[in-house]
N, C-alpha and C positions, 0 to 999 in steps of 0.2 A: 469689617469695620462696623461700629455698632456707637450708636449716639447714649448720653447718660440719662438712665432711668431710676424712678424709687426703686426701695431695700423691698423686698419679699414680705408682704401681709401673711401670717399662718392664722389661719381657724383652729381651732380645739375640736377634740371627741373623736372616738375612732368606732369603727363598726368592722365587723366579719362579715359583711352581708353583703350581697352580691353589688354589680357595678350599677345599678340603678337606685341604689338604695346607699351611697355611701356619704358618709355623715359630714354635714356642714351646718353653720348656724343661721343658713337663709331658707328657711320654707320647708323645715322638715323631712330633710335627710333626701332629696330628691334633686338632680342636674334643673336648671332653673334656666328658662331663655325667653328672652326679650320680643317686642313683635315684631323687630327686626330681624331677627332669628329666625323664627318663624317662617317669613315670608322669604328666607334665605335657604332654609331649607325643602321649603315647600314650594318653591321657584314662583309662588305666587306675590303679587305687588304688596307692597305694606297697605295701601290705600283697603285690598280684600281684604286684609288678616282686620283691621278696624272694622270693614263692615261685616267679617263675622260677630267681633264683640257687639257690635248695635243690635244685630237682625236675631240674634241666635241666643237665645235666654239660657238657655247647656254651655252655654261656650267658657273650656276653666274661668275661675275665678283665679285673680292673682293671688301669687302663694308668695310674694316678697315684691323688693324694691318699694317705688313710691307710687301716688296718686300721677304723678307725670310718666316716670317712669314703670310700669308695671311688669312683675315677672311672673311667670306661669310654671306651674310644675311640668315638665319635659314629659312625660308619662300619661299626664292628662290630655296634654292635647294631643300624644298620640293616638288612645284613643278617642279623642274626640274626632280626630280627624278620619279616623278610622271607619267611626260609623255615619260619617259625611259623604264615604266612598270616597274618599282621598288618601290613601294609606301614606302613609310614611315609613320611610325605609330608610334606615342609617344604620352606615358603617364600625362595625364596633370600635375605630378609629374615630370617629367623629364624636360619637357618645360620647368617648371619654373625654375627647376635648371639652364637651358642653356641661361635664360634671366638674373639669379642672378649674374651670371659669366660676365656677360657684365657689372656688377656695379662697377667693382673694379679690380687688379692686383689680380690675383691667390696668391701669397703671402698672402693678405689679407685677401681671403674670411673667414675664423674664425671671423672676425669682422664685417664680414658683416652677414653670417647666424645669431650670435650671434646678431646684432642691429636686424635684419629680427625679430624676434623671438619677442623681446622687442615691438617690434613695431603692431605689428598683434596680439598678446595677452597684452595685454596694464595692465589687472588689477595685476601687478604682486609687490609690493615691491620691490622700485629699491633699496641697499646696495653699490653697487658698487663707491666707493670713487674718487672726484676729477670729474666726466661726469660734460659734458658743453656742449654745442651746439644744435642744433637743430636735426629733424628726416630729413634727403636727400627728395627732392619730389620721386625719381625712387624706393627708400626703401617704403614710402607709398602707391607706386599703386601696387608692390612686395605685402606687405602687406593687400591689399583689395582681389590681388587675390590668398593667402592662405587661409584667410577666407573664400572667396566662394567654397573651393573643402570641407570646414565643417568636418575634419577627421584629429586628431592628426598623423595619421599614412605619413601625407602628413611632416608635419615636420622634421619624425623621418626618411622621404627618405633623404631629403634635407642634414641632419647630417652626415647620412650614405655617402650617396655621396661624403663629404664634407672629412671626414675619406679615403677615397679611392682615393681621389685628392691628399691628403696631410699625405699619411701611414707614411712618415720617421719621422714627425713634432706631431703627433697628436697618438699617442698610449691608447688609452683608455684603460681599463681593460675590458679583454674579454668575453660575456655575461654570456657564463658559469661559468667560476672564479667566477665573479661577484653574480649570485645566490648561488655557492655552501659555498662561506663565508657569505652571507646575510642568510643562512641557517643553520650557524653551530655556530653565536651568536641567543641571545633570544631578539630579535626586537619588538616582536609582543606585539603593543600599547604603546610601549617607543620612550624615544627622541633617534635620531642615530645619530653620526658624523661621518664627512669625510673630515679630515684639508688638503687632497690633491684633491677635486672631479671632476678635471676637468673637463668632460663634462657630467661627472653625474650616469655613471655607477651604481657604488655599490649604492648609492641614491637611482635610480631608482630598482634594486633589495630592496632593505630596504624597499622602497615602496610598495610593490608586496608583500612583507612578510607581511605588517600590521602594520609596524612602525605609529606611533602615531602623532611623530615630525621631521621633519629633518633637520639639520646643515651641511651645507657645505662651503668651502672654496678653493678659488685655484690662482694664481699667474696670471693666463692669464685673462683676462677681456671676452674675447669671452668666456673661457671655465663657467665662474660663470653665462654668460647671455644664454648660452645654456642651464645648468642645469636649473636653476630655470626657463626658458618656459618648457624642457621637463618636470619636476617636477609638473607645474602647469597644462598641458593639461592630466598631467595621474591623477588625484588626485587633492582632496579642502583639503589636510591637513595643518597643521603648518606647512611653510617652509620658512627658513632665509638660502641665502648664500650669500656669502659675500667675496668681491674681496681681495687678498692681501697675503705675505707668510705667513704661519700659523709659523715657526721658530721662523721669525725674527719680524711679525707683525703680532701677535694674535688677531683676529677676534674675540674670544669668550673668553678670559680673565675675569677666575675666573668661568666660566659656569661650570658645570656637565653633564655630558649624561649616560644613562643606557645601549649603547653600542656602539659601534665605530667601524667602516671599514676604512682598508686604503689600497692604492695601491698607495707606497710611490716612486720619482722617484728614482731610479738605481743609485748609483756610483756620486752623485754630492756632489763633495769636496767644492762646493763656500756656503757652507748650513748655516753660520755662524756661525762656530768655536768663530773666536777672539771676538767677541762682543757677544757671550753669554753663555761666560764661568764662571758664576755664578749664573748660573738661576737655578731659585728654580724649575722648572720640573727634572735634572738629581738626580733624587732622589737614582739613583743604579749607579750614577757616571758619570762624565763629559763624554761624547762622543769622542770617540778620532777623527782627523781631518777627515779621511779616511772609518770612519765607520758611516756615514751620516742616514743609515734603524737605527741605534741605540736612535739617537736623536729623529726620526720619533716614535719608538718602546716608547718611555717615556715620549713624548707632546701627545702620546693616553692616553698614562695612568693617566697622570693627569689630563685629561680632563672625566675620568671616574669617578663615584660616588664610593663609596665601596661595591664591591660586582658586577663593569659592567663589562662586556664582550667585549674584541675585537678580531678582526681577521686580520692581518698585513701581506703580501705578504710581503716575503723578499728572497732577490740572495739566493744560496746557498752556497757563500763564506762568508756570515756573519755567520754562526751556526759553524764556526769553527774556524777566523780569530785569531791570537794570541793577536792580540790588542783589540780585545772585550770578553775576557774571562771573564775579571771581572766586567763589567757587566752583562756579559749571568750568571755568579754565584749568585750573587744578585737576578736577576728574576727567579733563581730554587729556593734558600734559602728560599724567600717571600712566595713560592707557585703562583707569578706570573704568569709565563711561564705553561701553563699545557699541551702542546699538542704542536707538529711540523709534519707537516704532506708533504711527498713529492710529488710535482704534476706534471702532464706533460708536456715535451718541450712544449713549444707555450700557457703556462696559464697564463703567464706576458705578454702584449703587447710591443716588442721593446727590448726583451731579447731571445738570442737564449738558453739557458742553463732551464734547469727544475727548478723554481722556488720552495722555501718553502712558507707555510703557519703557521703563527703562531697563537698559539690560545691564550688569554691571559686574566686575570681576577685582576682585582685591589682589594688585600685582602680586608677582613671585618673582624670588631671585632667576636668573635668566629669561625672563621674559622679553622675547624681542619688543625691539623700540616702537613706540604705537605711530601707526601710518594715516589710516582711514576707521570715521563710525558708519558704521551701515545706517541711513534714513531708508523707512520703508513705511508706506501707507497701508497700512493692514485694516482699513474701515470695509474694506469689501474684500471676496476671495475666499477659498478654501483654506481653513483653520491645520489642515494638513501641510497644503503650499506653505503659508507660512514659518511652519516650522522648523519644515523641511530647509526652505532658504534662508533661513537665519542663522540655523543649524551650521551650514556648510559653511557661512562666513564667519559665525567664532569658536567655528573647530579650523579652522585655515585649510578649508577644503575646497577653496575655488569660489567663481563668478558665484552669487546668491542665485542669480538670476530672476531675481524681482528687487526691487526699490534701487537704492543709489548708494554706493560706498564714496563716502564725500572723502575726501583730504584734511586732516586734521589742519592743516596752516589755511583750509578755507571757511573754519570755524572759529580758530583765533584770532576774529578782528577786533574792533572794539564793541560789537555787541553781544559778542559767544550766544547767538542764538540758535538753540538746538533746536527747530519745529520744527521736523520733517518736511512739512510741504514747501518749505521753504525752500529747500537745498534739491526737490525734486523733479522741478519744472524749468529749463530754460527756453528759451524763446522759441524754438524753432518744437519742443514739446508744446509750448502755449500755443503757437498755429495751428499745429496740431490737433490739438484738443478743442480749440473754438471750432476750427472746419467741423470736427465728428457734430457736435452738439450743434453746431446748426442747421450739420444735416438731418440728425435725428428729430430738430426741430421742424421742418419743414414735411419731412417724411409724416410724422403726428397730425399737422395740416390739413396734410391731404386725404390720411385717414377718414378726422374729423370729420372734413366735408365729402368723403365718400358716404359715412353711417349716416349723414343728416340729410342725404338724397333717399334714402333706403327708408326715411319714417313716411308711413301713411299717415293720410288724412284721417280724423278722429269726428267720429258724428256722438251725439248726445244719448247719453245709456239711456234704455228703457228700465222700469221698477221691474225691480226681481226680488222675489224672498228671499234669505236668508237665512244661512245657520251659522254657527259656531266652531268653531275648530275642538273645542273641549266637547260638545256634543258628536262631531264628527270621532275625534277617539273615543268614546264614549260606548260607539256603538261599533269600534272596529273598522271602522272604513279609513283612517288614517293612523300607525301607531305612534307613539310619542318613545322616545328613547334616550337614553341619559349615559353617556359615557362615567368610565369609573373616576370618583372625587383626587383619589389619587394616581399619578403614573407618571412613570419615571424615564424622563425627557432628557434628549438630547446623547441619546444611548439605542444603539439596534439599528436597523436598516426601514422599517414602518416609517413612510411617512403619516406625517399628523399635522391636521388641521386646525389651529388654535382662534380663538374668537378674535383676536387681534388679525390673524391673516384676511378673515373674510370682512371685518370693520374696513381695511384699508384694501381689498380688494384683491390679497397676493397667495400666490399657491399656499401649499403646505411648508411650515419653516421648521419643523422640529421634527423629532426622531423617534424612535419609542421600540421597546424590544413585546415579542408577543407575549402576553400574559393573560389568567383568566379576567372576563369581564370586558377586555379590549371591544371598543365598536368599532367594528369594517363597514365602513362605508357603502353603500351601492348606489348605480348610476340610478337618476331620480329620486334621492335622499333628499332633503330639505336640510340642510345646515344650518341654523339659527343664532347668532352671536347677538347678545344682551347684552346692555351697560346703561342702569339706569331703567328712563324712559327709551333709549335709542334702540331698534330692534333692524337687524341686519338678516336678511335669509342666503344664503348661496345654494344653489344646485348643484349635486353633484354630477360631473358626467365620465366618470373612471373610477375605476375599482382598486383597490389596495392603500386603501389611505384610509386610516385611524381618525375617529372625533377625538380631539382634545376635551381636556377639562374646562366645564361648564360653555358648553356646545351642545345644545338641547339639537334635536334630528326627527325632524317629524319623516314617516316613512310611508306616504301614501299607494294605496291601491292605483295603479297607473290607469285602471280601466275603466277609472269612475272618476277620480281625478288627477287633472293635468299640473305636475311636479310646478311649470312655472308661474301657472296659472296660481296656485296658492302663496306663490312668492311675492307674484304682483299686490297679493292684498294684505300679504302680512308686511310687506316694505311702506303699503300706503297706510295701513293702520299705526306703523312705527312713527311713517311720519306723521299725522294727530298726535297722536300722543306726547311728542317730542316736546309740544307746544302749551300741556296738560301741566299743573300743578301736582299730580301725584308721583311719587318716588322711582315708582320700578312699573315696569309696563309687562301688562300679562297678556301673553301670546292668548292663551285658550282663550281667551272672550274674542277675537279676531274674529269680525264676522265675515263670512262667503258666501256670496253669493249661489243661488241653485241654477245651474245653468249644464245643460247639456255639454257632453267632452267635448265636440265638435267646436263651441264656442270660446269654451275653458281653453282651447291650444290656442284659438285666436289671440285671447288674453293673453297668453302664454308668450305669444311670439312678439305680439308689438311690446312687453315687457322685458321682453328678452334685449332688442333692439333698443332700446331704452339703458337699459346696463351697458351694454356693449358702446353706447357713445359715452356713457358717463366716465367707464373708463378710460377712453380715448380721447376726453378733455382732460381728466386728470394728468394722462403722459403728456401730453402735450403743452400742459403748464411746467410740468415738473424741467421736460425737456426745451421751454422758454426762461424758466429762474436760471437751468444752466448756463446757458448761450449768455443771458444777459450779465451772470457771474463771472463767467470765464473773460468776456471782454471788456467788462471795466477791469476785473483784473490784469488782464495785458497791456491795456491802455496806460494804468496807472504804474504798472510794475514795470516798463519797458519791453515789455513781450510783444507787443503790437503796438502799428501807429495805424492813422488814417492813409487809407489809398485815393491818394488826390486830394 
């Protein structure tokens, strides 16, 4: 799913000359980056990269942009930095992202990765309605040198990138979503559609599953020229997409497919109501204006054969709104609707709310008469379990054995409310569920006040000198380490540790298969997560677990010093800084104290105990909002009354 951006800016002039030298009309034929850049790629704060321009009379001069704005030739400041003793090391993946960026206004780049694409895989079926013009000389020498790095994976940086320039504009569907509905229709060696595909998501799962054929379509012209290169360097199957709105200008008019994914956008009232309130797709009733997933929910459906599958992300104010009841009643009467399943915050891209999934099947002649929809809470759980149990209830292979097969005459009342959690809790569940949560709440309690007997008393530091952490690697006594910019997650048996796990305090949440460059972790690693000013350190104390991307790892000499002991002062330097006017907070300035290892463990351990209750107030909140959740809910819903 992808929001609307400008048409593609091309530069003029081409060159034969290598990728650091290819031709644009900003600064003289050289990739050009910002002092944001800079301090992005050199993990150093913006506030340094300005006081190199003050302090440092050598430091490039800008080679474009404005007096506010200043751009720097990419070349100069490497070696400038070079012989700063800061080398800079980029991946020839990344270069070319910072020369692509010179072809055009940021606004634009969608049109430009999207031409990029076209252009460097050439054998592709072009669809896209109304193109004219020619390919820019600086897009074909782009073009020559993605072919020469020979690896789709180089692509799929460029995309990524491209997503993380542009989050607010550009929302794909999230690669998990994306497999676990490519997994929960029957794809495998069939045609698949996708009337929203932006930049190819669910496609690309479809793909992966074994789909046969693929269909897609989507409003943005980059997002259909994206799809179809990733499409074509993962796979030689059948694949047609095709620019344009599937609503209002159906691409595949009169086709069939044997199943269909969609991640339809959110809340768009301009979806055309007035001009296509007669269409023979609302077959379970006109769409009202406001209910836009409805319309999306019934141009799947007739673009399904009888008897296809689909899978539809929708808000969870649609499975309940009062203006779409009569058709949510239609799709349970049909036996259309067979399954709603609830997923968790963050499985829509571009929605903060927990998304539904629906499951949905285009009747066929003898199909038994519909009984029961499986409601199932899929926000937590193994992506396996669930598939597995969904699996078996619409293949009519038995009990799911997770969530609740509801009774269709208990969904036909007068508010046809499909929520899942609705239909899966009854009262003697709700006692249930309050008793666990207050016991775990109580349990967290007694934690708490176990950790907050165990803190010693604190006397007044004495003055110690001081060094630096950038002095300390400097001279070898602590290495600094940087996990590779790209790696490909949620794949392989490695766990991996991402800045997000160690910000909120949780194991390792992602996957990752072995490849070169991977960092393995060891115990007494320093795990680092940045964001901003905010600087996070975790220890590690187990082997076999991968740094994530941008997870800086400081790797100290344990004999000279103590793993927690440098955490305690780079969490207290995070917190200063927190509080600092400057952008990005630089670890290497962290000063340390000089202090014997003896002392260092001391540090080490009242800091240790210090985290270890922080966490244990966290559970313990988290494990209070339940208890207090769960029992106004009972209270209110009839699940529970007062005793006495």
């Amino acid at each position: 799913m992808t929001t609307p951006s400008a048409g593609a800016k091309a530069d003029k002039g081409e060159t034969d000359g290598p990728i650091s030298a290819v031709g644009n009309d900003m600064g003289g034929g050289e990739a050009l980056v910002s002092a944001a850049d800079i301090a992005r790629l050199t993990g150093f704060g913006r506030a340094a990269v300005s006081n190199w321009r003050r302090r440092h009379d050598d430091f490039p001069q800008p080679a474009g942009g404005t007096a506010n704005s200043p751009l720097f030739a990419l070349p100069d400041v490497e070696k400038w930095l070079a012989d700063q003793g800061k080398p800079l090391t980029l991946t020839p993946e990344e270069r070319l992202w910072q020369l692509l960026r010179t072809t055009a206004d940021d606004l634009q780049l969608g049109e430009v990765v999207g031409e990029l694409g076209r252009t460097a895989y050439p054998p592709q079926r072009d669809t896209r309605r109304g193109r004219g013009g020619g390919v820019p000389g600086n897009l074909m020498s782009l073009a020559r040198e993605i072919r020469k790095l020979r690896s789709p994976d180089t692509y799929e940086y460029l995309v990524r990138r491209l997503v993380e320039a542009h989050a607010r504009r550009i929302v794909p569907t999230p690669p998990d979503t994306a497999w676990l509905m490519a997994c929960l229709v029957q794809v495998d060696g069939g045609r698949v559609y996708d009337p929203a595909c932006g930049i190819g998501n669910l496609l690309m799962a479809a793909q992966k599953r074994g789909a046969g054929s693929l269909a897609g379509q989507d409003r943005e012209p980059y997002g259909t020229d994206i799809t179809r290169t990733r499409l074509h360097l993962h796979g030689d199957g059948d694949t047609r997409i095709v620019h344009g709105d599937s609503l209002t200008a159906d691409g595949f008019d009169g086709e069939r497919f044997d199943a269909a994914l969609c991640d339809p956008p959110f809340g768009d009232r301009a979806w055309g109501y007035d001009d296509l309130a007669g269409d023979a797709r609302w077959v379970h009733g006109l769409p009202p204006r406001g209910e836009p997933e409805l319309a999306w929910v019934q141009h799947v459906l007739w673009h399904l054969r009888p008897g296809g599958e689909a899978a539809v992300l929708m808000p969870p104010a649609a499975a309940g709104r009062r203006s779409g009841r009569r058709i949510r009643a239609g799709l349970l009467r049909t036996g259309t609707l067979r399954a709603v399943l609830e997923l968790p915050t963050g499985a829509a891209a571009g929605s903060t709310s927990a998304p539904h999934l629906w499951l949905l099947r285009r009747p066929a002649d003898g199909d038994p008469p519909p009984t029961h929809v499986l409601m199932l809470d899929a926000s937590s759980g193994r992506t396996e379990t669930l598939i597995d149990a969904t699996a078996r209830f619409l293949r009519g292979k038995g009990d799911p054995g997770t969530g609740r097969p509801v009774p269709l005459i208990d969904l036909l009342d007068d508010t046809v409310d499909v929520t899942p959690s609705r239909h899966l809790r009854g009262s003697a569940d709700i006692r249930a569920g309050f008793d666990k949560a207050h016991a775990r709440f109580r349990g967290r309690l007694t934690a708490v006040n176990a950790l907050a007997d165990e803190l010693t008393s604190f006397a007044e530091a004495a003055e110690h000198s001081t060094t630096t952490l950038a002095e300390l690697i400097q001279n070898g006594t602590i290495e600094l380490l940087n996990p590779p910019l790209k790696m490909e997650l949620n794949t392989g048996e490695i766990p991996v540790l991402t800045g997000k796990d160690i910000t909120i305090g949780r194991g390792p949440s992602a996957r990752t298969v072995s490849a070169p460059g991977l960092l393995l972790l060891r115990p007494g690693d320093v795990a680092v997560a940045q964001t901003g000013r905010q600087v996070q350190p975790h220890v590690i104390d187990a082997e076999g677990i991968a740094a994530g991307p941008q997870v800086q790892v400081l790797r100290p000499d344990q004999t000279r010093y103590d793993p927690h002991f440098l955490a305690c002062f780079l969490h207290a330097a995070g917190q200063a800084r927190a509080s600092s006017t400057s952008s990005r907070a630089d670890v290497r300035r962290t000063p340390i104290p000089n202090l014997p290892i003896g002392a260092q463990r001391s540090y080490g351990a009242a800091h240790n105990r210090l985290m270890r209750l922080s966490g244990a107030l966290r559970e313990l909140a988290d494990a209070g909002d339940d208890t207090i959740a769960l029992g106004i809910e009972g209270l209110g819903g009839g699940g529970l009354r007062p005793d006495g």
